[in-house]
N, C-alpha and C positions, 0 to 999 in steps of 0.2 A: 811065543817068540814073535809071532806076527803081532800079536796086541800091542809090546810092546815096542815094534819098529817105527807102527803107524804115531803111539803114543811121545817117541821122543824128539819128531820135530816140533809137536804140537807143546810137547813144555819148555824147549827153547822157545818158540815166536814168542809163550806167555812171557817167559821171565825176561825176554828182551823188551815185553809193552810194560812189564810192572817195574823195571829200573826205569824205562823212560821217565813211567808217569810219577817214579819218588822222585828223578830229579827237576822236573817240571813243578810238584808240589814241596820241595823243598823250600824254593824263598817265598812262598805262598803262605803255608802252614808252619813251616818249620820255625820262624823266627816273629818273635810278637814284641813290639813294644810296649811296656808296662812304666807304669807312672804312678814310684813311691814317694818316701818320704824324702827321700835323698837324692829327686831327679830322677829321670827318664834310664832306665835300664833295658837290657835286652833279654828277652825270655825265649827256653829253646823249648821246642815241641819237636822232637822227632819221632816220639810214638805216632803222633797223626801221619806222617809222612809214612810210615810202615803202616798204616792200617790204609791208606792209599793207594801204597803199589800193592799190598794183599790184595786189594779191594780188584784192579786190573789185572791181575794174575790171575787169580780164578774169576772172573768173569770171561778173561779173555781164552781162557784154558775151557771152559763150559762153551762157549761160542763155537770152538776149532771143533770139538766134541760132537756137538751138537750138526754141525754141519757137515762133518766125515758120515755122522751114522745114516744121515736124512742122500746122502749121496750114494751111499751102498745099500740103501732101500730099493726094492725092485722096483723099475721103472713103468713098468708093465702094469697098469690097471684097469678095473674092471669097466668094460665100456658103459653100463649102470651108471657108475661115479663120475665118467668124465662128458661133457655136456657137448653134445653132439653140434657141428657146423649147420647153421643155419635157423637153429631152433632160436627161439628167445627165452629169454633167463626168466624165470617167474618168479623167481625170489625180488628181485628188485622193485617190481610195480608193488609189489606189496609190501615191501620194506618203506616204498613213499608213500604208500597211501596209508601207512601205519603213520609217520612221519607227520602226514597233514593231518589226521586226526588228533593224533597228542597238540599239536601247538594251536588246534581251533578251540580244544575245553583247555588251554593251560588256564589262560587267566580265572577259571574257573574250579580249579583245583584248590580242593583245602588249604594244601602249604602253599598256593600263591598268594606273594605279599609285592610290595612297588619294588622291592630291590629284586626278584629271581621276575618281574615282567621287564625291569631296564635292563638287566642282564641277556634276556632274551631280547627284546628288543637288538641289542648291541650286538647279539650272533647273528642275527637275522642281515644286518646291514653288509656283516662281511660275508654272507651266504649270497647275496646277492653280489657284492663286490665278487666274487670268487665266480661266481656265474657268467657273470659280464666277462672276466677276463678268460675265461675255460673260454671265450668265441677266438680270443686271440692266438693263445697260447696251445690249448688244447686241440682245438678243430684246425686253424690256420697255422697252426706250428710254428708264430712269430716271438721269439722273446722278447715281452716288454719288460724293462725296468722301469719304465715310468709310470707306469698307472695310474699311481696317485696324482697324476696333473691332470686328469678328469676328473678326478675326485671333486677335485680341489674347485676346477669351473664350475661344475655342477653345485656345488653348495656356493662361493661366491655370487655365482648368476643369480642364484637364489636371495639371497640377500642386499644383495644392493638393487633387483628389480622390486622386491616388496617393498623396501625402504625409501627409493626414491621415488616409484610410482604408483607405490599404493596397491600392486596388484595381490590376488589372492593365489594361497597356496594352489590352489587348480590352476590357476594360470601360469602360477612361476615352474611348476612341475616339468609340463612338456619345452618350457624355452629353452631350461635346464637343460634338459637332453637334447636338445638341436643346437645349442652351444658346446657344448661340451660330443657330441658326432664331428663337428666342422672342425673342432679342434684335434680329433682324430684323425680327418684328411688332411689337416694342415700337417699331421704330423709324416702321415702316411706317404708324401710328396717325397719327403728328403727321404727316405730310406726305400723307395722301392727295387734298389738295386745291390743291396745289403741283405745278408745273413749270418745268423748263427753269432756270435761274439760281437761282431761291428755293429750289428741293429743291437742289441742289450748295450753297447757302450753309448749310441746314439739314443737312445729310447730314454738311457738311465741321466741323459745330457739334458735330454726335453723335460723329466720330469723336474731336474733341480733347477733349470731357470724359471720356470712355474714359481719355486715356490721363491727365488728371488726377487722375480717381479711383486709378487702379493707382499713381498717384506717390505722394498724400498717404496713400491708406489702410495705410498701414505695418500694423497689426496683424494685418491678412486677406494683402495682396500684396507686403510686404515693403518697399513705399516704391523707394525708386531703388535699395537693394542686392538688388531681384529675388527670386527666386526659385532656390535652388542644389541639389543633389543631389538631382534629379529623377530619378524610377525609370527605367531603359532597358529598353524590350521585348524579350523572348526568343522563342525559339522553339516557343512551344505547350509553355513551360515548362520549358526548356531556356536557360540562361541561358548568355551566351558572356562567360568566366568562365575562368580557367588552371584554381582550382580555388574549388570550392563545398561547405562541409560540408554533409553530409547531402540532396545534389544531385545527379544526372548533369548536367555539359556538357553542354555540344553539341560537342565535338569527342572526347568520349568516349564520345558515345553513338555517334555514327558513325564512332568508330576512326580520328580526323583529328591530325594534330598542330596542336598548339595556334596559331592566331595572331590577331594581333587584329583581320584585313583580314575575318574571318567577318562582324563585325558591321558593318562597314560595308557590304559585300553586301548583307546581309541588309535594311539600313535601303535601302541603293539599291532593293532589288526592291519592299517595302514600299509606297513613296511611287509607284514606276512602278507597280504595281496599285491602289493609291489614286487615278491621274492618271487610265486608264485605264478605271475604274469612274464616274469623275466625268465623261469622256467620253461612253461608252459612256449612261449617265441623261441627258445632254443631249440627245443624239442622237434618243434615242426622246422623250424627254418634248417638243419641239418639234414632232414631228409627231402629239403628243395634242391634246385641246379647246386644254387649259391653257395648250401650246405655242399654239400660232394665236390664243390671246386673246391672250398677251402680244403678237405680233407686229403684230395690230390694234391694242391699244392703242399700240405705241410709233408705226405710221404716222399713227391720227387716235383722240383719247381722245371726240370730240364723238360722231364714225360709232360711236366701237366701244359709246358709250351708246343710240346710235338702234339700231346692231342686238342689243339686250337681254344683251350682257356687261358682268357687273355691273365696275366699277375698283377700285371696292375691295378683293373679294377676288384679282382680277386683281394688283394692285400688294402685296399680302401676301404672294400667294404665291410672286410672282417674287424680295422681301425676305427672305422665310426660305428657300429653298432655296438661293440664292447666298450668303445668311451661314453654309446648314449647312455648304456643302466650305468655306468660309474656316474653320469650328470643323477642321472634317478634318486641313485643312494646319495649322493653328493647333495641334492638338497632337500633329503630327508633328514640327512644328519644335519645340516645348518637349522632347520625348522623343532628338530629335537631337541640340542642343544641351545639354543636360542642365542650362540656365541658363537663365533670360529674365527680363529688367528692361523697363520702360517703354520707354528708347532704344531700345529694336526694333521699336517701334512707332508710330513715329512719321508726321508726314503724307506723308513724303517716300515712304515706302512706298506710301502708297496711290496717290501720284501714278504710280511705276511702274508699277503695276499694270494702271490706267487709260490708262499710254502705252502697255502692253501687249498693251491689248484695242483700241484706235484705232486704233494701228501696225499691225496685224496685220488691220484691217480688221472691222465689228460684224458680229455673227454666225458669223465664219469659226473653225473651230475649227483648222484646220493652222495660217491664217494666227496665232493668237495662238504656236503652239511655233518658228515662225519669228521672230516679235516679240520672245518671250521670250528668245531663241539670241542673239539683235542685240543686247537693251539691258541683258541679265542674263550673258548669256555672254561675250562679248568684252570685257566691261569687265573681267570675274574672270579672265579669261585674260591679259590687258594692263594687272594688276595693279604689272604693275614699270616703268609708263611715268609714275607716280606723278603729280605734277599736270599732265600732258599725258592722263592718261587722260580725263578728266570731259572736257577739250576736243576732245577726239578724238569721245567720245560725244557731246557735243552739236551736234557736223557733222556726227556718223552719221543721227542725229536729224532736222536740217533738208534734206538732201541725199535723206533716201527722203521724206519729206511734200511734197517739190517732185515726186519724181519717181513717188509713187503718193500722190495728195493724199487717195484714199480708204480706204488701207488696203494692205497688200502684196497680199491676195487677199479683194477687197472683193466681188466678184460670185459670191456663195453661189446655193447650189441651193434653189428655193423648195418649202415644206414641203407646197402643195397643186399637183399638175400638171391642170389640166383636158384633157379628148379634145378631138377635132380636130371643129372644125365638122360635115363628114359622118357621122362616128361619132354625133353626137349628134342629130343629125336621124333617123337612121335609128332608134337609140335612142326615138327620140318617136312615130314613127310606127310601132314594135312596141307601144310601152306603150300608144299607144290603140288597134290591133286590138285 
């Protein structure tokens, strides 16, 4: 009697989501136009439309299920299992150094070929994108929707310093990022007195006049036909090149025969040390002052003014240092590409970006290169499942937020551990002998 009490609200909620979802798939599936001999007719499918709301019914019926029995599981577990205050997680350092390992022999792997190193490559940019922005969003607790209007300077900067002045990738690299930081305190100004919804409506303002300006200003950024014949980085001068008058290759200098997979290597390893360094600065700068203010401001901005860290520069600096790596990636990908127009920068990107620091849980740095493999990888892999792919991803999508509603690996290691009660008593009564 009890089974069945628990059991019959739970097949109402289903069969109230499986009528929704037939009449939602109704003028979707249900009706197709068909083109015979006699003109355009209308053709009924209403099996699909029932194998639809089946389709919700019992998933939604298994979900209620599923969630009832994991709630009447005893609460109580064995302290073994559950990971004690203060310790650090040892699974995670060596889940990244598992991490760095596979992607320093990828190119070197049997089945690697130019398309799974561009592919990689291409996760590797939004791993860094996703990292730059975890400073914002994750540690400083500010919603940006614009992100991509750093992007976007950082690859421009890029190309129009190489182009009009000849400079070299090493050189346009760090301008990049000091162009694109300043245009994070530029942004940083109007919104320091904004949260929560009014900064995402602000944040999501600055990124699309970004990309307005780069459309109409035709004379400086080319308008929508972009930017073309963008310089390619060499190696410490060494350009990968069949041949170059008045130049050593690079496969001449090192006595290699010529092919063109050098340069894709080489842009692979590039961006993996660029992901890696932008890692690595996160890492330590979270356990500096800087780091720990962000983290108080994003828990309480009222406490973090009572305990005399100023927001302002708090919120500046956490703005320009996540718009410097987006200048980073921003003119790696102009240099990969050797093109960039507006269409690449569009909002849709920064919303990836953002599912990619969520997904992955705020703050977690594994968890975003897992996030990034999920919504950047598998879609570029399952490229030929053509419009079943985007559906496929958006039930990748709803299926982990049900099932880690906080992130894949939302329970980060905190940046200050205090000692243990008795330590510190004993501590108190050495310092007043």
């Amino acid at each position: 009697m009890g089974t069945l009490s628990r059991l019959t609200p739970h097949l109402k909620d289903s069969l109230a989501a499986g009528l929704l979802a037939g009449l939602l798939a109704l003028p979707m599936l249900g009706f197709r136009l068909v083109d015979s001999a006699q003109g355009l007719s209308l053709d009924y499918r209403f099996t699909w439309v029932a194998i639809a709301a089946a389709t919700v019914f019992t998933g939604r019926l298994i979900l209620l299920q599923a969630g009832d029995a994991i709630r009447r599981r005893p609460s109580q577990r064995s302290a073994s299992t559950q990971p004690q205050a203060g310790r650090p997680n040892k699974l995670r350092p060596i889940l990244g150094w598992l991490f760095i390992a596979g992607a320093l022999v990828l190119p070197w792997a049997p089945l690697a070929d130019r398309n799974l190193l561009d592919k990689a490559t291409l996760l590797l940019i939004y791993v860094m994108l996703g990292w730059g922005l975890n400073v914002v969003v994750g540690l400083a607790g500010l919603l940006d929707l614009g992100y991509v209007a750093f992007y976007a300077v950082g690859a421009y900067s890029y190309a129009l310093l190489s182009q009009n002045f000849g400079l070299s990738f090493w050189i346009c690299l760090p301008l990049a990022g000091l162009f694109s930081a300043s245009f994070g305190m530029l942004l940083g100004f109007p919104v320091l007195r904004l949260r929560g919804d009014y900064l995402a409506i602000v944040t999501l303002g600055f990124g699309e006049i970004v990309r307005v300006v780069l459309l109409n200003w035709q004379v400086v950024t080319g308008g929508p036909n972009g930017v073309s014949g963008i310089q390619r980085p060499s190696f410490f001068g060494l350009p990968f090149l069949a041949t170059a008058p008045g130049k050593t290759t690079f496969h001449e200098f090192f006595g290699l025969p010529f092919s063109p997979d050098h340069r894709i290597v080489f842009l692979y390893y590039l961006i993996l040390v660029l992901a890696l360094v932008t890692n690595l600065f996160t890492l330590r700068i979270r356990r500096l002052p800087i780091g720990r203010a962000w983290e108080a401001l994003r828990e309480d901005e009222t406490a973090c003014r009572s305990l005399g860290i100023d927001p302002t520069k708090t919120k500046l600096s956490a703005f320009a240092i996540g718009a410097m790596f987006a200048g980073f990636a921003g003119s790696f990908f102009a240099t990969r590409q050797g093109f960039i127009s507006p269409e690449s920068f569009s909002f849709l990107e920064s919303a990836i970006i953002l599912a990619i620091v969520v997904l992955g849980g705020l703050g977690s740095q594994i968890g975003i290169v897992l996030s990034a493999f999920l919504l950047v990888g598998l879609p570029e892999w399952f490229r030929d499942l053509q419009q079943y792919r985007m559906l496929a991803f958006g039930g990748a999508m709803v299926l982990i937020m049900l099932w880690r509603p906080r992130g894949l690996l939302s329970n980060r290691e905190p940046t200050i551990r205090l000692a243990s009660a008795p330590s510190r008593v004993a501590q108190t009564a050495e310092d007043s002998v």
